[in-house]
C-alpha positions, 0 to 999 in steps of 0.5 A: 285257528292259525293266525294270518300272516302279515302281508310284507310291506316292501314286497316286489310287485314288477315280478312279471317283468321278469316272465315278460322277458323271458317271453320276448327272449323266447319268441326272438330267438324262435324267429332267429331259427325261422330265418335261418331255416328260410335263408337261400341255398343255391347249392341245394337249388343245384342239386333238387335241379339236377335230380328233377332232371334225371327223373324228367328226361327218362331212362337213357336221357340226358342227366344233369343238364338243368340250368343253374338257378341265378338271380331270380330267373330259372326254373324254380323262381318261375321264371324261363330256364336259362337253357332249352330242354331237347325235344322228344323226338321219334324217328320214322318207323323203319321197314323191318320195324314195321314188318314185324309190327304188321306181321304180330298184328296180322297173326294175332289177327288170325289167332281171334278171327272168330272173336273179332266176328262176334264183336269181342275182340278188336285188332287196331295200329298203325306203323308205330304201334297196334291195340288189342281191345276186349270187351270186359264182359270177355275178362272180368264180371259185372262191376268186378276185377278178379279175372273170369275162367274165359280171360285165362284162354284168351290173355295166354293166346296173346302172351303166346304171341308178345312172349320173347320180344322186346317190345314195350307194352302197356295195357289200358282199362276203361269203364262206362260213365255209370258211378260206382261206389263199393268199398273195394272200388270207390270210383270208375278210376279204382275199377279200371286200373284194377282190371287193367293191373290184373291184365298185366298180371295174367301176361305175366304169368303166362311168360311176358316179361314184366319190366316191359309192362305197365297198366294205365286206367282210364275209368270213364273219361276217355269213352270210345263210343256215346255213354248215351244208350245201352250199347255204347256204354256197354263197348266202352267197358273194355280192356286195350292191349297196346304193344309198341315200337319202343318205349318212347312210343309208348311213353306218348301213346299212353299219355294220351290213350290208344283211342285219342291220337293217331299216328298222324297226330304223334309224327306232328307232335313229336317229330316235326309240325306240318300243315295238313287237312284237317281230318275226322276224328269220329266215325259213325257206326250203326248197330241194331240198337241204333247209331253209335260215335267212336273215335276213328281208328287210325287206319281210317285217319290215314285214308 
């Protein structure tokens, strides 16, 4: 059996001390590093201005212009910036541009005469832009985004016409309020720009340039017609084709959606602010099934 060793009669019993103290040298040192990493840069604030500047004011826009964050009042501390940011501003549409807006609309008008009298396509605009709606039941199948046989003939008539121009176009996709939940499509927002981006596609495929395009979805917050009853949520599931006078145009018009502003409500907003009468924003529609409300078309808000 081994023999027990003696305990040491003078044995250091304050080692902890020493661990102790380490500790404390540690957790100092770890917030010296901390406050060196949170001490203020005003060089870097400049720089982070300059580029949220460049990416805000768009293609063309003024670069570094943004306000040099000083005592606590700028753009970044939440206070007012030190300088004023240039308004957006849309010039009035000319006549030429205006031509040949109305003659596209007109010829595209021509092209789907048949389809506009059975309710499948819809031919809308106004001086500074027009819409193309189609029905999605036109496009695509029921709760789907791959393009039905039918879409290839209708999305190449109107890249026949859009091909060659410079105009900015961006093509929106709505949906009706009935949930969806497929692993493909988790919601109305991932079905809605799905069709809308396969649009796009289309258009490009059949000669659209495009760095001229952009798809936007909607889902089902921005319904044209009542969700209420068959027939509206049937309309509102729908593809709009929105071709633009420029890209500043269309920059406004898809923020807000085609069917939400007129061309009113963009003069006001972005050229200059005037008292005017207030006017309709819905118009009634009567159907066999019974009465429908849709946003007015522009046309009927400049009557």
């Amino acid at each position: 059996m081994p023999r027990r060793r003696p305990p040491e009669p003078d044995a250091p019993l304050d080692r902890w001390v020493l661990s102790w103290a380490d500790f404390l040298t540690l957790l100092f040192a770890l917030f010296v590093v901390l406050y060196a990493i949170s001490s203020l840069n005003e060089e870097k604030y400049r720089s982070m201005s300059e580029a949220l500047s460049q990416v805000f004011s768009g293609p063309g826009g003024p670069r570094g212009q943004a306000p040099v964050l000083e005592g606590g009042s700028g753009l970044l501390e939440g206070g007012q910036s030190l300088t004023e940011a240039p308004a957006v501003m849309v010039a009035p549409a000319d006549v030429e541009e205006t031509r040949r807006l109305n003659e596209l609309r007109a010829q595209l008008a021509s092209d789907f005469s048949t389809r506009i009298q059975a309710g499948e396509v819809e031919i809308g605009g106004s001086d500074l832009w027009f819409a193309i709606e189609l029905r999605s039941s036109l496009l695509f199948e029921s709760g789907g985004a791959i393009p039905a046989i039918a879409a290839d003939e209708v999305l190449a008539q109107v890249a026949q016409r859009l091909k060659g121009l410079d105009n900015p176009i961006h093509v929106e996709g709505f949906t009706d309020n009935q949930p969806i939940a497929t692993e493909q499509f988790p919601s109305n927002w991932e079905l809605s720009a799905a069709r809308a981006a396969a649009v796009v596609r289309l258009l490009a495929m059949n000669g659209v340039d495009p760095r001229r395009m952009a798809a936007v979805g909607y889902g089902e917050y921005q319904p044209a017609y009542s969700n209420r009853t068959e027939e509206g949520r049937r309309l509102n599931r729908r593809i709009v084709i929105v071709v633009s006078r420029d890209e500043k145009v269309r920059r406004a018009v898809s923020t807000f959606g085609s069917d939400q502003v007129s061309e009113d409500a963009l003069n006001t907003m972005l050229i200059e602010s005037s008292p005017e009468s207030e006017v309709p924003t819905l118009e009634q529609i009567d159907t066999e099934n019974g009465v429908l409300f849709r946003q007015a078309r522009p046309e009927q808000l400049q009557e």
